[in-house]
Residue frames relative to the residue before (quaternion, step in Angstrom):
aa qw qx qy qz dx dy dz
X 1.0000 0.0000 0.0000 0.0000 0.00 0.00 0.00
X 0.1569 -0.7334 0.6514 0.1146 3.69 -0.87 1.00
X 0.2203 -0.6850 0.6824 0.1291 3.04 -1.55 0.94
X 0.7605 0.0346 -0.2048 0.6152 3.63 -0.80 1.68
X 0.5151 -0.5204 0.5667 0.3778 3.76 -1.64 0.02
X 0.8036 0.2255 -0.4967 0.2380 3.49 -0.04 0.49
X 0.4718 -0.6506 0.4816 0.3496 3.48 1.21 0.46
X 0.8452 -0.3507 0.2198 0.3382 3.59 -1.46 -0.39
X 0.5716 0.6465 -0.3237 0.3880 3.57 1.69 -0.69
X 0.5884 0.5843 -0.2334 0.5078 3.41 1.20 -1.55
X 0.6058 0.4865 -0.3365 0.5320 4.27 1.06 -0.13
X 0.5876 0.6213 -0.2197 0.4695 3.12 0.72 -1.83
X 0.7024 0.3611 -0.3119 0.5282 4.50 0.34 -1.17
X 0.7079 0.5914 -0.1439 0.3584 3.49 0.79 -1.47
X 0.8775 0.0792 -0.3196 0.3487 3.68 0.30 -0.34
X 0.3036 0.6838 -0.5951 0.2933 3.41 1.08 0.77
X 0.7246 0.4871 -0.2232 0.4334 2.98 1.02 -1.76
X 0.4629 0.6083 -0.4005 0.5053 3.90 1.40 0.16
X 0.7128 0.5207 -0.2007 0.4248 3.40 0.82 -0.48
X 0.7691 0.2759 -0.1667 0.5519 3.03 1.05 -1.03
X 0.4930 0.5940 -0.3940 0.4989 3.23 0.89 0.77
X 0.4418 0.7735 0.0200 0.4539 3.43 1.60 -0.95
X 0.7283 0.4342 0.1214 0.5160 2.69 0.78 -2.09
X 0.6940 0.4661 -0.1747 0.5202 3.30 0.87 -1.40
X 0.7375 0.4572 -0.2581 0.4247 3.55 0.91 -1.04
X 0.6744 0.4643 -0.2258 0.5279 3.37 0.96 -0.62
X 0.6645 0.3929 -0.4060 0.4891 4.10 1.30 0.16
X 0.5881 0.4473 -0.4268 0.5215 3.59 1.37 -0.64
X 0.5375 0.5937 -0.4978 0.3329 3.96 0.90 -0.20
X 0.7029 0.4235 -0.1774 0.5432 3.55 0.75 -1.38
X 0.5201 0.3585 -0.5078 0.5857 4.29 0.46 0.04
X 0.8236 0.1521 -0.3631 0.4082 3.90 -0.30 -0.78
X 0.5613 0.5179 -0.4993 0.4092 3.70 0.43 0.29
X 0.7240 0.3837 -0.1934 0.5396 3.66 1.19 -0.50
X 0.6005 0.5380 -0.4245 0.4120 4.08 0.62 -0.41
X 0.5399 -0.6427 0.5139 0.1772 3.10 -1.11 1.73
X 0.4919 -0.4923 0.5230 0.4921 4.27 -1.17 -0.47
X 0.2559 -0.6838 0.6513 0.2070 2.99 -1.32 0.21
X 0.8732 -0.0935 -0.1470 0.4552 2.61 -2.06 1.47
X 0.8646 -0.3535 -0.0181 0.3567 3.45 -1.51 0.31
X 0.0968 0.6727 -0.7168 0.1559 4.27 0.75 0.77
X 0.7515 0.3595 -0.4593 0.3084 3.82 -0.17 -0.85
X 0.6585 0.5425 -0.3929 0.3431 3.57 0.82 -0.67
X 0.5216 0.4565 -0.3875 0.6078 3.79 1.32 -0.41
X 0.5463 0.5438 -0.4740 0.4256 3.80 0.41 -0.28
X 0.6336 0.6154 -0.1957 0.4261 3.83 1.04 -1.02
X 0.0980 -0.7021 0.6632 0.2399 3.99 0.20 1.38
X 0.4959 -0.5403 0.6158 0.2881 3.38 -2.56 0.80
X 0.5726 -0.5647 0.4489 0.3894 2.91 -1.57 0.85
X 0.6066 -0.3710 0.4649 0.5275 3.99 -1.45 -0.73
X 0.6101 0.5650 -0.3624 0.4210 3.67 0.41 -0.17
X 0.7320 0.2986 -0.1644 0.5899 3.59 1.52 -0.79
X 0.5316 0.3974 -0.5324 0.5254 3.46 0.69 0.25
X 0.7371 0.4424 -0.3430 0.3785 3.88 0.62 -0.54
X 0.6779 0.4186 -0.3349 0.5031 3.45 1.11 -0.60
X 0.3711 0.6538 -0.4426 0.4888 3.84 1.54 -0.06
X 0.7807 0.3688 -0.3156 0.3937 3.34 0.14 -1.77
X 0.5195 0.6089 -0.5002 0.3303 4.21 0.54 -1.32
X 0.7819 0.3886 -0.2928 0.3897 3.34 0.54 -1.98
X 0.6709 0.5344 -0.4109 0.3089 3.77 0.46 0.10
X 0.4776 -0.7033 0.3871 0.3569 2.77 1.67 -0.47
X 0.3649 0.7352 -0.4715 0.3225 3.99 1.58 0.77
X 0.7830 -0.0981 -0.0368 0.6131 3.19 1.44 -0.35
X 0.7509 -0.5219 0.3392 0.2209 2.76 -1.99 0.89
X 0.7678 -0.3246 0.3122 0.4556 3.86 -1.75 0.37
X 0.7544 0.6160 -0.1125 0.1970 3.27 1.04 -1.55
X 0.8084 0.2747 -0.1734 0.4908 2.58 1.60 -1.30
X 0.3299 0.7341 -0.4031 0.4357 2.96 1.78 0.33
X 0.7005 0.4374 -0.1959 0.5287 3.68 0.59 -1.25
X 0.6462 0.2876 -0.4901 0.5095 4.08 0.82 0.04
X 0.5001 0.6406 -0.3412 0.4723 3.74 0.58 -0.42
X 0.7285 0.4441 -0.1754 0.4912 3.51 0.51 -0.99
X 0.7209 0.3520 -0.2441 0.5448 3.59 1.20 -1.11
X 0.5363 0.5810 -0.3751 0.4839 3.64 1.08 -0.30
X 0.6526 0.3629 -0.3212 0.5825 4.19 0.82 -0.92
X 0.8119 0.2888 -0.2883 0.4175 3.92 0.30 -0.29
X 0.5351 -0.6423 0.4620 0.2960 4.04 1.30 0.43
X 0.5833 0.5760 -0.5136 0.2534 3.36 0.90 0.42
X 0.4556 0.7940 -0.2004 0.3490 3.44 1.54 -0.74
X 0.7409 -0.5110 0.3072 0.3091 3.76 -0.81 1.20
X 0.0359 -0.8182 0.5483 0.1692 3.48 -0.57 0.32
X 0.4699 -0.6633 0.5297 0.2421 3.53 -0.78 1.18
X 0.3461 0.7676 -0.4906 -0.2242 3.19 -1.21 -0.18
């Protein structure tokens, strides 16, 4: 009496290749659960102070000398006070 159409052979191909599947899934689990960033990911991880988003924008050229230099005197308190 056979139990199913492949009988014992149709196991026999099948659960090595169950294993090593298995196996395979459970080392590529632990490498990407363990691999550090590469090169400089932590430094983009790092928000810019106001001083570098403003000295960012000048060098691009989003704004001018001018409004650079109130901006600049406004983040360090050195700038005019209205009142």
């Amino acid at each position: 009496m056979m139990y199913g159409s492949w009988g014992g052979w149709g196991w026999m191909v099948l659960m090595p290749l169950f294993w090593i599947a298995l196996v395979g899934l459970i080392v590529w689990a632990v490498v990407a659960a363990t691999r550090r960033p590469v090169g400089g990911a932590a430094e983009h991880q790092r928000r810019e102070t106001p001083r570098e988003i403003l000295d960012r924008r000048f060098a691009s050229g989003d704004i001018d000398a001018e409004a650079y230099t109130r901006a600049r005197d406004q983040l360090t308190g050195t700038g005019r006070q209205s009142s």
